[in-house]
C-alpha positions as CSV (number, residue, x, y, z in Angstrom):
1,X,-2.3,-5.5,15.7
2,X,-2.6,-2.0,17.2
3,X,-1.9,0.0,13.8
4,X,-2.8,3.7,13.7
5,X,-5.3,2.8,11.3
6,X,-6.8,0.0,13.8
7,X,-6.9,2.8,16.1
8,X,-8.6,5.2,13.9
9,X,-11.1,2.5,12.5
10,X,-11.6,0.9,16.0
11,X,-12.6,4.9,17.5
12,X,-15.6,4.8,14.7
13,X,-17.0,1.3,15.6
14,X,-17.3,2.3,19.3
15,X,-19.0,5.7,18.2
16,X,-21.8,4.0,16.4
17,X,-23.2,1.0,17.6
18,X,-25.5,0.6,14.6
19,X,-22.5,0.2,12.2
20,X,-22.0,-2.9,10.3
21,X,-19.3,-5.2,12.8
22,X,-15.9,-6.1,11.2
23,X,-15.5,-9.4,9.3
24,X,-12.2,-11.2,10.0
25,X,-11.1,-10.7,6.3
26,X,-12.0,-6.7,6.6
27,X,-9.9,-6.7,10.1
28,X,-7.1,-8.0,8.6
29,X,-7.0,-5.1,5.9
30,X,-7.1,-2.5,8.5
31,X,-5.1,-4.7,10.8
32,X,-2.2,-4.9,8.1
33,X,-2.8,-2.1,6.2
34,X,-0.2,0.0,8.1
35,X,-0.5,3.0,6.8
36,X,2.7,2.9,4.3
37,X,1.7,-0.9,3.6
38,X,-1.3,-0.6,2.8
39,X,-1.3,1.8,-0.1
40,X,-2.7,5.1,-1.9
41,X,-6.4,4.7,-1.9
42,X,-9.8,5.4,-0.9
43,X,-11.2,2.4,1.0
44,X,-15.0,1.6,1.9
45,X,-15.1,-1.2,4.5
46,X,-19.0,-1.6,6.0
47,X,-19.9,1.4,5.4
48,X,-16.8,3.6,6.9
49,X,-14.3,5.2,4.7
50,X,-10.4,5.7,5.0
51,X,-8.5,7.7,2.6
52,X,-4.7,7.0,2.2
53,X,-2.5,9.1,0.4
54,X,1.2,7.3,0.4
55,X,4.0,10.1,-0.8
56,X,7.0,7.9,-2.2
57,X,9.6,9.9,-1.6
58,X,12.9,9.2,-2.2
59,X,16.8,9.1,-3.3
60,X,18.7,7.5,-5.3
61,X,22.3,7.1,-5.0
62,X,24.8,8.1,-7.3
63,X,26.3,4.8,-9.0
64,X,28.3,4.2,-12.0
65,X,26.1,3.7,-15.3
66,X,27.5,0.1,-15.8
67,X,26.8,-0.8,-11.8
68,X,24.7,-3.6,-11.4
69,X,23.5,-2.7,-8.2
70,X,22.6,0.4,-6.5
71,X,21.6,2.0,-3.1
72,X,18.5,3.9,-2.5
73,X,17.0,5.8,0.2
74,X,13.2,5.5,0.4
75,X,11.3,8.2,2.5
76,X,7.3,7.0,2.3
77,X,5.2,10.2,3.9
78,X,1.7,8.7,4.6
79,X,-1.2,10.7,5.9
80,X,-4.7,9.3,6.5
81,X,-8.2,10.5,6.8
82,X,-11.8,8.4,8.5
83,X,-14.5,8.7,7.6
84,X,-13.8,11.4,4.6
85,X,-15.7,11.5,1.6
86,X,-14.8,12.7,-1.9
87,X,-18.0,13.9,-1.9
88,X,-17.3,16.6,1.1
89,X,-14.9,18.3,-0.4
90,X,-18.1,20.2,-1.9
91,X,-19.7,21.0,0.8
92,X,-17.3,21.3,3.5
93,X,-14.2,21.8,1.9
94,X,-10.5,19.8,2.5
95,X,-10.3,17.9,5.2
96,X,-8.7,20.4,8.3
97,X,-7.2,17.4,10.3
98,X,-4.7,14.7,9.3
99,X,-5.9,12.4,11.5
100,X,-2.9,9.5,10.9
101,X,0.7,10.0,10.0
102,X,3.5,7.9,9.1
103,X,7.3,8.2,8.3
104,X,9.2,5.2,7.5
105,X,12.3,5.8,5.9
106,X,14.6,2.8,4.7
107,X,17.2,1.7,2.6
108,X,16.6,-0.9,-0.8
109,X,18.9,-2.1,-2.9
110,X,18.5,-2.8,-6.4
111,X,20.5,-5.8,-8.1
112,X,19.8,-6.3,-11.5
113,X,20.4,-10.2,-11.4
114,X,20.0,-10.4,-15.9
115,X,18.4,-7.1,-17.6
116,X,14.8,-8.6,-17.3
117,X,15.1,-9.5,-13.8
118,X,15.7,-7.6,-10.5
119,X,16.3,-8.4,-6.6
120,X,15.6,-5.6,-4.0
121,X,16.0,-6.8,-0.6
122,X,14.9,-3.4,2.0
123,X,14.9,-2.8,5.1
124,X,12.5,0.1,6.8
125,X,12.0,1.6,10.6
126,X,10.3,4.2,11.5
127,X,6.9,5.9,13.5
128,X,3.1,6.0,12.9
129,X,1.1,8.6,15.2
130,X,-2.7,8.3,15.6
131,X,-3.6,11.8,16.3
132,X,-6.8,11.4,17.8
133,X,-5.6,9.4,20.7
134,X,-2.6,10.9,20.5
135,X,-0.6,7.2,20.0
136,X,2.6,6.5,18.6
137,X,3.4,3.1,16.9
138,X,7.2,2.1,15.9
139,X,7.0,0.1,13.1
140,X,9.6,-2.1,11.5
141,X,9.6,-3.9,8.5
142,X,11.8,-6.3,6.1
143,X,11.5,-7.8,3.0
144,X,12.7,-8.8,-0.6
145,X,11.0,-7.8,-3.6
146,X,11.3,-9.5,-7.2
147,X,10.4,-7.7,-10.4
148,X,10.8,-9.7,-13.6
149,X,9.6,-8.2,-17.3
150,X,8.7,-9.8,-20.4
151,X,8.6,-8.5,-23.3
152,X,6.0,-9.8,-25.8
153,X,5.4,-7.4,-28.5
154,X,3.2,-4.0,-27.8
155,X,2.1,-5.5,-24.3
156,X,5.0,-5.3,-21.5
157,X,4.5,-8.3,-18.9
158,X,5.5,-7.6,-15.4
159,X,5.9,-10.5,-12.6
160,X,6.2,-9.5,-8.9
161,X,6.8,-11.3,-6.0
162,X,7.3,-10.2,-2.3
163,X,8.4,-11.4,1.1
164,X,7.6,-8.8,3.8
165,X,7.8,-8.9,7.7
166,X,6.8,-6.2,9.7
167,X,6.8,-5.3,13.2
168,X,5.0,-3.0,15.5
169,X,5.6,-1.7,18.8
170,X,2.7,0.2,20.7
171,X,4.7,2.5,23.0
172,X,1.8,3.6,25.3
173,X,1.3,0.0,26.2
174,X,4.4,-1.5,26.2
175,X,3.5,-4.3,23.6
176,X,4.5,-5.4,20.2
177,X,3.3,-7.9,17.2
178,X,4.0,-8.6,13.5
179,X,2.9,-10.3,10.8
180,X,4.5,-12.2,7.9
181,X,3.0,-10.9,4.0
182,X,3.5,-12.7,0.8
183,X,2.4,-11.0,-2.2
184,X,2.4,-12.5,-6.2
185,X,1.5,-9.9,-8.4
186,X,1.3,-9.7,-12.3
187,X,0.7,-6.4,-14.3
188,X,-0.1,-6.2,-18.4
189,X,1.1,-2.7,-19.3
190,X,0.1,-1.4,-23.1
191,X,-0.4,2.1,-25.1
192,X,-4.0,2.3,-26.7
193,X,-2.2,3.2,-29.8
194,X,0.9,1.0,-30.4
195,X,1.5,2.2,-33.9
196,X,3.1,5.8,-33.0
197,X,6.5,7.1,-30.9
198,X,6.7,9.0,-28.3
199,X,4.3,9.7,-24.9
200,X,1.2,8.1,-25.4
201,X,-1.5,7.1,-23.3
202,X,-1.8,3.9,-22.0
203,X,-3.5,1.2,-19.6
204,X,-2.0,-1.8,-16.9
205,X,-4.3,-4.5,-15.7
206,X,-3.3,-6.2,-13.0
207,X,-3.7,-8.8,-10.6
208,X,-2.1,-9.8,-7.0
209,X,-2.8,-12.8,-4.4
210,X,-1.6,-12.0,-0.9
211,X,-0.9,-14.5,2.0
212,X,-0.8,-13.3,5.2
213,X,0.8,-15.9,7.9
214,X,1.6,-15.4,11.7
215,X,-1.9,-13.5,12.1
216,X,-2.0,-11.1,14.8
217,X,-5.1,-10.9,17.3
218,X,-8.4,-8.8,15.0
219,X,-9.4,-6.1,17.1
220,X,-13.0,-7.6,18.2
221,X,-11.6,-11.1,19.5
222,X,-8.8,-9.3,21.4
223,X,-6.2,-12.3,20.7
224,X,-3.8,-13.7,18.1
225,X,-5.4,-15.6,15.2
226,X,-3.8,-18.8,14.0
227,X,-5.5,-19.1,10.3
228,X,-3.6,-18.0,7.7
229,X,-5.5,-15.7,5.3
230,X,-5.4,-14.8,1.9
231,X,-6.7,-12.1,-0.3
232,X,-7.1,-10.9,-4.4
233,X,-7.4,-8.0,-5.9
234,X,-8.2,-7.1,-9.3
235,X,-7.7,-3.6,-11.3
236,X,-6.5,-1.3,-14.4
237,X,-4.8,1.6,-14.3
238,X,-5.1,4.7,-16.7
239,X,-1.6,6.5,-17.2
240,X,1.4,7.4,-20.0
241,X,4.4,5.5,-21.9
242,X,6.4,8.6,-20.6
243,X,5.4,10.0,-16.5
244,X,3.2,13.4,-16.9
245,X,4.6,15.7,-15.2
246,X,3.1,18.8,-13.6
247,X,5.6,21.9,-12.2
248,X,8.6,19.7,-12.0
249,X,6.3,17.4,-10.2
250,X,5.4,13.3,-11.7
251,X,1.7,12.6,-11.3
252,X,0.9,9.0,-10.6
253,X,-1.3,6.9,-12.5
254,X,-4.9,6.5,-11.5
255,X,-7.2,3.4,-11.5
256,X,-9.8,1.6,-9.8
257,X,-9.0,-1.7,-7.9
258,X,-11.7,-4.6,-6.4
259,X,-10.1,-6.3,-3.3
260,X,-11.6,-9.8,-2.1
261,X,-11.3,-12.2,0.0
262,X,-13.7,-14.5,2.6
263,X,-16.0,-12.3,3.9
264,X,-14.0,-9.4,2.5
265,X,-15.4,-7.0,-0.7
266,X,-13.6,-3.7,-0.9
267,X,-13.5,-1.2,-3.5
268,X,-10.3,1.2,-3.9
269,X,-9.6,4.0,-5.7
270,X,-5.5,3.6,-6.9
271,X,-3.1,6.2,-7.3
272,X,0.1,5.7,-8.6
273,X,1.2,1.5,-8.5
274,X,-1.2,-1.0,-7.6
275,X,1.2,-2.7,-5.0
C-alpha cells in the first residue's frame, strides 16, 4: 500500500542505508496507518520517528432530543511530520514543513440500538498528499463501529468493536489496493476520587486486538502479502469526568500506549482516544 506515510517512511530508508530494515509487522503499521487511520501519536519504528496529529473535526446534525438516530458529518484534518523529535522543538524550534496531509471527510450515523449500546455504520472519501514527492492518494474507506457501556459501580466499562475497509488509489501511478481491519477494543474509565461531584480527574486503561486481512504488498517485497496479521496494544490515559476546555477549545486526553505484535514493538504517545 502506497500511503503518504509509506511514502514518507519509505524516502528515509533509502537515505540511510545504515538504518534498521522494516519488519513485516512494523510495515504493516505504516502500511495501514493512513494517516487519519492510524491515529494521534508519536511513533518510533527502528529508530525513525513519525508524529501524527489527527484534528476530529466535525458536525453534528440537528435531531430531535427523543431521535434515536442521528446524522453527523465528520471532517478528520491530519498532518504528519518524519523524522521529528519532541526533543527539537528546543533547539530548532516547530517543525517549518508539514510534510503529509490528509482530509477525509464523511458521513456516520449514530443509532442507539438500547441506551447502553450503539451502531455507527460511516462511510469516508477523500485525499492524502505526500509533500515531499509531491503525491496525491485518494483514499476511501467504510465501516461499522459498535460501542457498548457497562456500568459497574465507580468504574465505567466500554466495549468496542470495528469493521473497517479502506481503499487507496495512487493517482501518479494509476494503481489502487485496500485492506480489510478488524478491531476489538475494551476501555476501563474511573475518577481517582469517586467520593466527590462534579469535574474530577480521572484515568482509562485500555486494550485493543486488531486483525488485518486482505494484506497489501510491504514496501520491501514489492507484492501483495497473503498472511493475515494481527496486532495489541496496551495503554492508560490521563484526563477529566467533564472535557477541559481551553479558549472555547476541548483538549484531549493524553496517555502513553505500547503497540505489539510479531516482530513489532512500538511505543506511542496518545492524544485524545486510544482508537
Amino acid at each position: 500500500m502506497r500511503s503518504v506515510l509509506t511514502c514518507l517512511m519509505l524516502t528515509a530508508a533509502f537515505r540511510a542505508d545504515a538504518v534498521t530494515p522494516l519488519t513485516r509487522s512494523e510495515q504493516a503499521v505504516i502500511n495501514f496507518g493512513f494517516a487519519t487511520q492510524l491515529g494521534s501519536g508519536i511513533y518510533t519504528v527502528s529508530g525513525r520517528t513519525l508524529q501524527v496529529y489527527r484534528l476530529p473535526f466535525g458536525y453534528a446534525l440537528p435531531a430531535a432530543d427523543d431521535a434515536r438516530g442521528r446524522f453527523r458529518l465528520t471532517l478528520p484534518l491530519t498532518i504528519g511530520f518524519l523524522d521529528f523529535k519532541p526533543r527539537d522543538v528546543v533547539d530548532n524550534g516547530l517543525p517549518r514543513r508539514v510534510d503529509s496531509l490528509s482530509f477525509v471527510p464523511g458521513v456516520a450515523f449514530d443509532f442507539a440500538v438500547r441506551d447502553d449500546w450503539t451502531l455507527e455504520p460511516f462511510i469516508e472519501a477523500g485525499i492524502a498528499r505526500d509533500r515531499s514527492s509531491e503525491l496525491d492518494q485518494r483514499v476511501y474507506a467504510v465501516g461499522l463501529r459498535s460501542r457498548y457501556d457497562v456500568d459497574r459501580g465507580p468504574t465505567d466499562w466500554q466495549l468496542y468493536n470495528e469493521l473497517l475497509h479502506t481503499v487507496v488509489e495512487d493517482r501518479s501511478q494509476h494503481d489502487t489496493d485496500d485492506f480489510t481491519r478488524f478491531r476489538i477494543g475494551t476501555t476501563a474509565r474511573r475518577p481517582f476520587d469517586s467520593t466527590t461531584v462534579g469535574r474530577r480527574p480521572d484515568w482509562l486503561a485500555y486494550g485493543l486486538l486488531e486483525i488485518f486481512t486482505d494484506l497489501p504488498g510491504g514496501p520491501a517485497e514489492g507484492q501483495r502479502g497473503d498472511e493475515n496479521l494481527t496486532q495489541f496494544e496496551v495503554g492508560v490515559t490521563l484526563g477529566a469526568t467533564e472535557p477541559l476546555r481551553l479558549w472555547g477549545i476541548q483538549l484531549p486526553r493524553v496517555g502513553f500506549g505500547y503497540r505489539f505484535g510479531d516482530g513489532l514493538s512500538v511505543y506511542r504517545i496518545v492524544f485524545g482516544s486510544p482508537y
